[in-house]
Jmol script that loads the backbone (N, CA, C; Angstrom):
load data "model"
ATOM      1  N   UNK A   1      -6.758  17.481  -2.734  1.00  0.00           N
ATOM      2  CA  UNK A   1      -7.246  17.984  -4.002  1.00  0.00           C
ATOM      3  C   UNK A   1      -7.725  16.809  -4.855  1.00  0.00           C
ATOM      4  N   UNK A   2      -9.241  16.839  -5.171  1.00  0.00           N
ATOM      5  CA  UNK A   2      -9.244  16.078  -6.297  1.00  0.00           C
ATOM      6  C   UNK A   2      -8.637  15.342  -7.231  1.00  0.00           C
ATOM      7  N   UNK A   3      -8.740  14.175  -7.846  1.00  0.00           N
ATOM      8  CA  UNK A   3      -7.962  13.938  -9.193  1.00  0.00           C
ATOM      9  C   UNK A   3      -9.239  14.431 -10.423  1.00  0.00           C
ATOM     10  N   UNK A   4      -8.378  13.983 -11.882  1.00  0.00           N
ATOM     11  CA  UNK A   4      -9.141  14.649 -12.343  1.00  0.00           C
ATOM     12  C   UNK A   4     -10.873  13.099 -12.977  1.00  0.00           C
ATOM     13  N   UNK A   5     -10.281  12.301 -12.161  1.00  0.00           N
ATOM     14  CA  UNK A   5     -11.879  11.384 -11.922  1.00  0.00           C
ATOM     15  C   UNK A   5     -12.368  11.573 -10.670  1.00  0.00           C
ATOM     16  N   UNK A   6     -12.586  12.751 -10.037  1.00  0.00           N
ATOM     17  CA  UNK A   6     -13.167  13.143  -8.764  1.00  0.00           C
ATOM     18  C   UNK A   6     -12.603  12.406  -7.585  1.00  0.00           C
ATOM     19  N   UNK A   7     -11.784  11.635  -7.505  1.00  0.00           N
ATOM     20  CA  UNK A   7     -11.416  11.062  -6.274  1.00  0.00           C
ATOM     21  C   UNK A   7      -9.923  11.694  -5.641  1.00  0.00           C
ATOM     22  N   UNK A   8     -10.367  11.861  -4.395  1.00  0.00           N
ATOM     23  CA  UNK A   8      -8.992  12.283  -3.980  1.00  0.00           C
ATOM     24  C   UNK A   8      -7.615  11.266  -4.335  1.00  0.00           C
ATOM     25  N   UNK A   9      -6.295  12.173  -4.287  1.00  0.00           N
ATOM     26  CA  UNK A   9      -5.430  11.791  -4.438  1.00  0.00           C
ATOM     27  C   UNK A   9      -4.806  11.272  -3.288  1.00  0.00           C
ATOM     28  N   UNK A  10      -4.871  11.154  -2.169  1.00  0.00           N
ATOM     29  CA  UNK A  10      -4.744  10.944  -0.566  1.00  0.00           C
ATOM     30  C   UNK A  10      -4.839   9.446  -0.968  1.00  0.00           C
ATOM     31  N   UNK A  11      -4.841   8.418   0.393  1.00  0.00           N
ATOM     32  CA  UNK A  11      -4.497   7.070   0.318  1.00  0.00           C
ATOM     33  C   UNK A  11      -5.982   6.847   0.162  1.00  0.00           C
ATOM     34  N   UNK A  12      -6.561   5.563  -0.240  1.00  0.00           N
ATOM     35  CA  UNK A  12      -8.048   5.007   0.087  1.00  0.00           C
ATOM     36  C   UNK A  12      -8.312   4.068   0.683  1.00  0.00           C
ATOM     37  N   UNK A  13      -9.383   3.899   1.244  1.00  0.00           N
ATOM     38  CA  UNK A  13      -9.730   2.206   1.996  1.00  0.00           C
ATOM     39  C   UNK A  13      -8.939   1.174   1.484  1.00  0.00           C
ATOM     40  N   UNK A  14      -8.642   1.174   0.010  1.00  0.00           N
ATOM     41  CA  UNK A  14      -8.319  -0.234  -0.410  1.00  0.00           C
ATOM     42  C   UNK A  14      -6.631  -0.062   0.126  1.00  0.00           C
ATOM     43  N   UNK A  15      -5.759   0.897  -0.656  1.00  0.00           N
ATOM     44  CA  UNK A  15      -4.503   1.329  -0.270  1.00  0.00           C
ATOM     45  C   UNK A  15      -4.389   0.908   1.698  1.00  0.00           C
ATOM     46  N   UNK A  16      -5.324   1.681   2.434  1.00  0.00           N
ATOM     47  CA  UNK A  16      -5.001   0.925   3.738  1.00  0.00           C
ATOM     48  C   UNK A  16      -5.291  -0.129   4.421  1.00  0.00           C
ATOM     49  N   UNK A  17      -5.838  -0.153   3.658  1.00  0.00           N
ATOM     50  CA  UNK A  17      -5.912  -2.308   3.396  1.00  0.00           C
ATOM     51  C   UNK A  17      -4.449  -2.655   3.061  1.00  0.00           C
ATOM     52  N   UNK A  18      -3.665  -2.143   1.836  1.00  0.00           N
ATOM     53  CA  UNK A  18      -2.694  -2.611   1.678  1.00  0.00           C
ATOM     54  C   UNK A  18      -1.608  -2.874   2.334  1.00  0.00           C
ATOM     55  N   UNK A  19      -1.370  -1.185   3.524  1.00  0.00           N
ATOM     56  CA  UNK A  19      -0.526  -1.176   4.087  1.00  0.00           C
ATOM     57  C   UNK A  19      -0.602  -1.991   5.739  1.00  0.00           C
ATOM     58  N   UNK A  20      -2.032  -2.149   5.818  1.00  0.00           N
ATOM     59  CA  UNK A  20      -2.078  -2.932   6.958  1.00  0.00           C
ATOM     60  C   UNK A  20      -2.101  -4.151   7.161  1.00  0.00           C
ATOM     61  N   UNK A  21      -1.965  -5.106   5.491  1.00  0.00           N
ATOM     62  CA  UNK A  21      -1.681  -6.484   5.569  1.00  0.00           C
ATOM     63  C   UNK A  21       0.247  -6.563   5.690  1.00  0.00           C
ATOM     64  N   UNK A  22       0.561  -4.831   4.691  1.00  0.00           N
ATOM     65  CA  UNK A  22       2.205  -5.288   4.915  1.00  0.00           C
ATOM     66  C   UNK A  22       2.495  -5.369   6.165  1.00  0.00           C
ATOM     67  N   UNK A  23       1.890  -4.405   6.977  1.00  0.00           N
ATOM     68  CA  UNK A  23       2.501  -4.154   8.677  1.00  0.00           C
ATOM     69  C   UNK A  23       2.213  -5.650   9.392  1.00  0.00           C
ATOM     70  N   UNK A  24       0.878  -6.816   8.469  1.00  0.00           N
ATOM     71  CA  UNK A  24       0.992  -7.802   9.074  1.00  0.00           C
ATOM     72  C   UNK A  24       2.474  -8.839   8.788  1.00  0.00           C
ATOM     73  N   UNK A  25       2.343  -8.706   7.423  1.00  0.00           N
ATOM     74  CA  UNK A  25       3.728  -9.564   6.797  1.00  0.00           C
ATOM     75  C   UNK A  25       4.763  -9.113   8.150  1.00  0.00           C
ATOM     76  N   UNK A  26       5.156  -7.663   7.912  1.00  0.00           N
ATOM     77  CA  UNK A  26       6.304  -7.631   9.035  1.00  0.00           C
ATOM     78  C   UNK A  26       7.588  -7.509   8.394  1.00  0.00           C
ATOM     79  N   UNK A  27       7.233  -7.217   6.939  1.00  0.00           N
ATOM     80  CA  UNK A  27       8.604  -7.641   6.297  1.00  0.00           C
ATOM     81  C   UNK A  27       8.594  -6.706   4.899  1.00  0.00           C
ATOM     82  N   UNK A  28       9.444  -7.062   3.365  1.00  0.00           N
ATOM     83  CA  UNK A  28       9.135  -6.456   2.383  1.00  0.00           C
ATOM     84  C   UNK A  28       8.362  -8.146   1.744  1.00  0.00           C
ATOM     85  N   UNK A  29       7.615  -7.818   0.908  1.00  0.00           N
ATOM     86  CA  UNK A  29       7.015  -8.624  -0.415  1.00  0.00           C
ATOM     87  C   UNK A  29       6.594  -8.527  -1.674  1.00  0.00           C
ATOM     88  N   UNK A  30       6.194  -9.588  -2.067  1.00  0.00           N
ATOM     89  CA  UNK A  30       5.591  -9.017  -3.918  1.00  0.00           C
ATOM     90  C   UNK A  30       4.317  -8.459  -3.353  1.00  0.00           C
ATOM     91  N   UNK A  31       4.012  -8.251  -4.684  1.00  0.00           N
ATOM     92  CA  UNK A  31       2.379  -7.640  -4.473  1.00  0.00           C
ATOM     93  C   UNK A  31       1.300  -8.484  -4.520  1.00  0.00           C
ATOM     94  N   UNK A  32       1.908  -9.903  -5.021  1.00  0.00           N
ATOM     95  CA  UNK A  32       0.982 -11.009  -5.305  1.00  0.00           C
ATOM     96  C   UNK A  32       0.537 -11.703  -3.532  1.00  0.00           C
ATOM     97  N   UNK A  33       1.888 -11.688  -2.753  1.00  0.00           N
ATOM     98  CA  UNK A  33       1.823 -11.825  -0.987  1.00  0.00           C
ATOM     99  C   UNK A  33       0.602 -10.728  -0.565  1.00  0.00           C
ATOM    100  N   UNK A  34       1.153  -9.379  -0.859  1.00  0.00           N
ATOM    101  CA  UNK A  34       0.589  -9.036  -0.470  1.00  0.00           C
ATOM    102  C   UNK A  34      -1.354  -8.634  -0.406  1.00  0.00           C
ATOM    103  N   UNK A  35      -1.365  -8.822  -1.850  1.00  0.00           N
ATOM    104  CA  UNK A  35      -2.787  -9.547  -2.174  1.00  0.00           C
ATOM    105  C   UNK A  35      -3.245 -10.211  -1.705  1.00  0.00           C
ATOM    106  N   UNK A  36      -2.831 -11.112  -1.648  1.00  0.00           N
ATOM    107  CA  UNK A  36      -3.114 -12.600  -0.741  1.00  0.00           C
ATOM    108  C   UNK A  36      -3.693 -12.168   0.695  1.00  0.00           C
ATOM    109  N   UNK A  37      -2.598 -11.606   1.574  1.00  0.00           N
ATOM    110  CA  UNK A  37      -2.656 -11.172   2.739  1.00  0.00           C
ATOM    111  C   UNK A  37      -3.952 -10.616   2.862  1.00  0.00           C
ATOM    112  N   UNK A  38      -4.354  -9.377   1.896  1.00  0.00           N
ATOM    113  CA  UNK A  38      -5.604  -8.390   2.025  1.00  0.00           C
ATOM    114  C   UNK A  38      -6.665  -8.702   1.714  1.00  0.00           C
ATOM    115  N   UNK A  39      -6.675  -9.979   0.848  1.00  0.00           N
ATOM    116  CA  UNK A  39      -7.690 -10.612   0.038  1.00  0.00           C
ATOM    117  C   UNK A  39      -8.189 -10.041  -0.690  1.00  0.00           C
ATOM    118  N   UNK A  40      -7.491  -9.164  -1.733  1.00  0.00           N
ATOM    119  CA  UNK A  40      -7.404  -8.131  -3.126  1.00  0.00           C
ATOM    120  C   UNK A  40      -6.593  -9.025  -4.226  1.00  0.00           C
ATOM    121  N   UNK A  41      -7.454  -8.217  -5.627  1.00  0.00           N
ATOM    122  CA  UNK A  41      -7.031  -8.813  -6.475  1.00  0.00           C
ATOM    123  C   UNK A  41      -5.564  -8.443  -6.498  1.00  0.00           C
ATOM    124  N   UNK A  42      -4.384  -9.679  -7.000  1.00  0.00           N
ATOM    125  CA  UNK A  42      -3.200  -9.071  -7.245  1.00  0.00           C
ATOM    126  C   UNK A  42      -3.085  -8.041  -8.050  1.00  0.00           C
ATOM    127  N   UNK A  43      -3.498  -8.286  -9.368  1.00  0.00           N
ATOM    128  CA  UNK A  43      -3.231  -7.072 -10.041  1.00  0.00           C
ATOM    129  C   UNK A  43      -3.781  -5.391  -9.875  1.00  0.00           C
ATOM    130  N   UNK A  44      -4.771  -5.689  -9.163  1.00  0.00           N
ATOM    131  CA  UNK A  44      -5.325  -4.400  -8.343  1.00  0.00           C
ATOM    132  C   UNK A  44      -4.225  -4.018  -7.141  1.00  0.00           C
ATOM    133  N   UNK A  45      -3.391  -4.772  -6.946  1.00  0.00           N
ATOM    134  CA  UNK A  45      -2.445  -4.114  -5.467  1.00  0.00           C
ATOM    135  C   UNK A  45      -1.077  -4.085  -6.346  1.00  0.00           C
ATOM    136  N   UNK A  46      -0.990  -4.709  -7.586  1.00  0.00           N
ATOM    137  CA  UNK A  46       0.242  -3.933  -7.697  1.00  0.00           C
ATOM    138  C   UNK A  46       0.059  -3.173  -8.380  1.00  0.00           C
ATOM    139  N   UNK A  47      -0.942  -1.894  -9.043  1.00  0.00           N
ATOM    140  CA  UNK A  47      -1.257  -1.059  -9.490  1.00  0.00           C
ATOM    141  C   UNK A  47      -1.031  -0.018  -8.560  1.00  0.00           C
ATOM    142  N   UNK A  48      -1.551  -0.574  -6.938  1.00  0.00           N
ATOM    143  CA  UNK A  48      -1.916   0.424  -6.141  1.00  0.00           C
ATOM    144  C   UNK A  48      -0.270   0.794  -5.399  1.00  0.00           C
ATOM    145  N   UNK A  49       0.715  -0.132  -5.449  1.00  0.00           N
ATOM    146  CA  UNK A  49       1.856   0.127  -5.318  1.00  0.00           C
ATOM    147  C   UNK A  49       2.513   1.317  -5.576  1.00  0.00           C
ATOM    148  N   UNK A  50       2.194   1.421  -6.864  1.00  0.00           N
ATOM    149  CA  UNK A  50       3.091   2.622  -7.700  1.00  0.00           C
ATOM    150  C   UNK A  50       2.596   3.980  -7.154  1.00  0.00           C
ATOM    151  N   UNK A  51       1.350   3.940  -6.552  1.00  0.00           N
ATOM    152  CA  UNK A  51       0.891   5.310  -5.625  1.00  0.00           C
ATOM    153  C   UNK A  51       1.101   5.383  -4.540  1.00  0.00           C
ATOM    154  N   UNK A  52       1.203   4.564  -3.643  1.00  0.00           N
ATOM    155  CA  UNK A  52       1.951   4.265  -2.506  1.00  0.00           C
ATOM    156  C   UNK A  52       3.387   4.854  -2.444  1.00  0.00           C
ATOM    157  N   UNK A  53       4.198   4.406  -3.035  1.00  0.00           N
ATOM    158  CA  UNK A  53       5.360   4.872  -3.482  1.00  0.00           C
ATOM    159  C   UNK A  53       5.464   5.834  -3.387  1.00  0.00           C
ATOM    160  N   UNK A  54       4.615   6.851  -4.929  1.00  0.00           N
ATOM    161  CA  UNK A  54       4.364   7.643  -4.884  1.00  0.00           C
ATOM    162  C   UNK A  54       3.986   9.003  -3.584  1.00  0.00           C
ATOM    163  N   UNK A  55       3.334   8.373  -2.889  1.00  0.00           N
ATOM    164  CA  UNK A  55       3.107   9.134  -1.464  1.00  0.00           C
ATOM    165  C   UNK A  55       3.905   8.961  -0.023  1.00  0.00           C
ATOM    166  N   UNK A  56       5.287   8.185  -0.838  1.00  0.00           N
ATOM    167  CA  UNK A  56       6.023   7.628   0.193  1.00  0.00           C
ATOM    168  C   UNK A  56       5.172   7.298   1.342  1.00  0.00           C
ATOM    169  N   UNK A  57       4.750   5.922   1.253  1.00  0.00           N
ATOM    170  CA  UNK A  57       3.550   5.292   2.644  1.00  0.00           C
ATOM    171  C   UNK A  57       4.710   3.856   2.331  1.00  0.00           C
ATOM    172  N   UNK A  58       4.968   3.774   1.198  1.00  0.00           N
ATOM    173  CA  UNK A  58       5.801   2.544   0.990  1.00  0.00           C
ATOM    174  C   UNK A  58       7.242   2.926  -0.133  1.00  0.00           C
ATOM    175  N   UNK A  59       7.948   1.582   0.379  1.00  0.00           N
ATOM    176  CA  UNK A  59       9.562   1.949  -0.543  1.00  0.00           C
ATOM    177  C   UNK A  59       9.580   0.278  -1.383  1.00  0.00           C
ATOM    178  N   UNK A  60       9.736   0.679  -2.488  1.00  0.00           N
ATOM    179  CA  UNK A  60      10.040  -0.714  -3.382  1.00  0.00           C
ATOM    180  C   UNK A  60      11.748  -0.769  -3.492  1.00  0.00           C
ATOM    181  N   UNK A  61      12.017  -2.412  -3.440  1.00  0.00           N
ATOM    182  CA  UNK A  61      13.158  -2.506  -3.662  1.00  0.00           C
ATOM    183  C   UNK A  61      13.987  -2.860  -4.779  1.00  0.00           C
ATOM    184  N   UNK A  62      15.059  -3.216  -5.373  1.00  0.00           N
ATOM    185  CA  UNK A  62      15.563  -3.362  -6.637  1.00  0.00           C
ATOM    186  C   UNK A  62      15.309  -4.743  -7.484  1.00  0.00           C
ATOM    187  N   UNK A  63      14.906  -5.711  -6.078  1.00  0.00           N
ATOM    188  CA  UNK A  63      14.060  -6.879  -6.077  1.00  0.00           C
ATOM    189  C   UNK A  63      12.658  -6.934  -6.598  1.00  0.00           C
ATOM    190  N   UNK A  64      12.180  -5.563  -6.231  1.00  0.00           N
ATOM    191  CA  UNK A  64      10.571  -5.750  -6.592  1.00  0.00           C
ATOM    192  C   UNK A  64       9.825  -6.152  -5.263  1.00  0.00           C
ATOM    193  N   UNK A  65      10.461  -5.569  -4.230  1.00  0.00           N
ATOM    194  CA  UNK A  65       9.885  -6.073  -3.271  1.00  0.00           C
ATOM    195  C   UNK A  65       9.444  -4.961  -2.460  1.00  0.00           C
ATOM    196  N   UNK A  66       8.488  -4.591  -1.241  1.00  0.00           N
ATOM    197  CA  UNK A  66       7.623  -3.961  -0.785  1.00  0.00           C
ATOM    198  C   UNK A  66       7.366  -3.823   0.433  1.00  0.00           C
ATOM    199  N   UNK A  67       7.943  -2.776   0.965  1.00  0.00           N
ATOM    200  CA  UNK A  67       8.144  -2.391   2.608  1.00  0.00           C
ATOM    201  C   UNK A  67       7.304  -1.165   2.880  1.00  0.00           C
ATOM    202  N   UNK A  68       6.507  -1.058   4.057  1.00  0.00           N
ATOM    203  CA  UNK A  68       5.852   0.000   4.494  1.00  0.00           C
ATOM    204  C   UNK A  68       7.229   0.738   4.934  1.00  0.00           C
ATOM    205  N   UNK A  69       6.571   1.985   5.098  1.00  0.00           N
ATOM    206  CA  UNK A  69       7.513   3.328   5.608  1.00  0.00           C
ATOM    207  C   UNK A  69       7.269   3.534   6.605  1.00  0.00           C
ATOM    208  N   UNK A  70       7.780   4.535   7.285  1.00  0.00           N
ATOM    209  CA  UNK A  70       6.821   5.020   8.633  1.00  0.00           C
ATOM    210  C   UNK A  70       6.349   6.044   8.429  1.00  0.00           C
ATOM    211  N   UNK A  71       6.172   6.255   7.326  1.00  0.00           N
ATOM    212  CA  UNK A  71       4.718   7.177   7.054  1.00  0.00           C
ATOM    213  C   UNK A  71       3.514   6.544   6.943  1.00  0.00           C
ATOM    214  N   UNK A  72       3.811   5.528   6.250  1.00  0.00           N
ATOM    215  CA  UNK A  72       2.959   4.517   5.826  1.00  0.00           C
ATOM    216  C   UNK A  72       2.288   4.016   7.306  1.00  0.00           C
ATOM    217  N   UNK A  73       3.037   3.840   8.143  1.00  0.00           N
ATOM    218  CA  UNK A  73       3.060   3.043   9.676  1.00  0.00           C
ATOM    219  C   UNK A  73       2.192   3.831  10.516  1.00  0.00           C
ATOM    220  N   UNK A  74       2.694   5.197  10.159  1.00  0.00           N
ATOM    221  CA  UNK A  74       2.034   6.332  11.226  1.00  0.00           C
ATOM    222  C   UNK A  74       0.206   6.472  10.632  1.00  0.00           C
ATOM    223  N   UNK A  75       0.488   6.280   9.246  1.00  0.00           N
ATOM    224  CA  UNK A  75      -0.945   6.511   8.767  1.00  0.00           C
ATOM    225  C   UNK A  75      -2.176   5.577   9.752  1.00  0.00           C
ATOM    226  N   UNK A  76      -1.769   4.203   9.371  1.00  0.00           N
ATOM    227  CA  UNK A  76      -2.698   3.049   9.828  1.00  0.00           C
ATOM    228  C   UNK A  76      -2.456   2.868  11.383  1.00  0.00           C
ATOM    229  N   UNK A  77      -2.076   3.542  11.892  1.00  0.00           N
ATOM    230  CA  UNK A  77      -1.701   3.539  13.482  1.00  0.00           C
ATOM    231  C   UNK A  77      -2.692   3.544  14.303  1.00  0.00           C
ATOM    232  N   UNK A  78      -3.603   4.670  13.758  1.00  0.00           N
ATOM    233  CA  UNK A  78      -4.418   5.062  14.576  1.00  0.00           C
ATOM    234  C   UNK A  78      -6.072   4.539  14.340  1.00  0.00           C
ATOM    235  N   UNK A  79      -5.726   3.647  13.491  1.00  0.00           N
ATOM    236  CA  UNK A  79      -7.181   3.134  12.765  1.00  0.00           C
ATOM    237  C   UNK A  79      -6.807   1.766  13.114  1.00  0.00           C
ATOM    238  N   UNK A  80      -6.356   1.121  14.660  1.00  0.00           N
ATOM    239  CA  UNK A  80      -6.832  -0.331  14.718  1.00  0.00           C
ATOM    240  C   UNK A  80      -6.706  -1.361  14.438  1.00  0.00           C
TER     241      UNK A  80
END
end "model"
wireframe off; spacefill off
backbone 0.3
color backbone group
C-alpha cells in the first residue's frame, strides 16, 4: 500500500543496500559502519533504520547497535 508521498511502504533499493552491507559486516553496528559499508550518507541510513526495525528486516540493540534478522536475510537472499 502506498504511503501517503506515493511510495510504497515495503523495503527500497536503498534499505537493501542497507541490509546487504550488514549481512557483509556479519555482525551488529552503528549506522555510521554501516554507511560506510554501503557508501550512503550516514545520516540517510540511520533514518532508514527506524523502518527497518519497523518491518522487522532488522533488531537494534540497547547499545544502539544493528543486526539483520532473518527476515531481513531471507529478503536479500535471493537478489545476489
Amino acid at each position: 500500500m502506498p504511503s501517503a508521498c506515493g511510495r510504497s511502504a515495503g523495503p527500497d533499493e536503498v534499505d537493501k543496500a542497507i541490509l546487504r552491507a550488514l549481512r557483509k559486516i556479519g555482525g551488529s553496528a552503528k549506522p555510521k559502519d554501516i554507511a560506510e559499508r554501503a557508501g550512503l550518507d550516514a545520516r540517510r541510513v540511520a533514518a532508514k533504520m527506524r523502518k527497518l526495525v519497523r518491518l522487522g528486516l532488522v533488531e537494534r540493540s540497547e547499545e544502539g547497535l544493528y543486526s539483520i534478522t532473518e527476515n531481513g536475510l531471507k529478503l536479500i537472499e535471493g537478489q545476489g
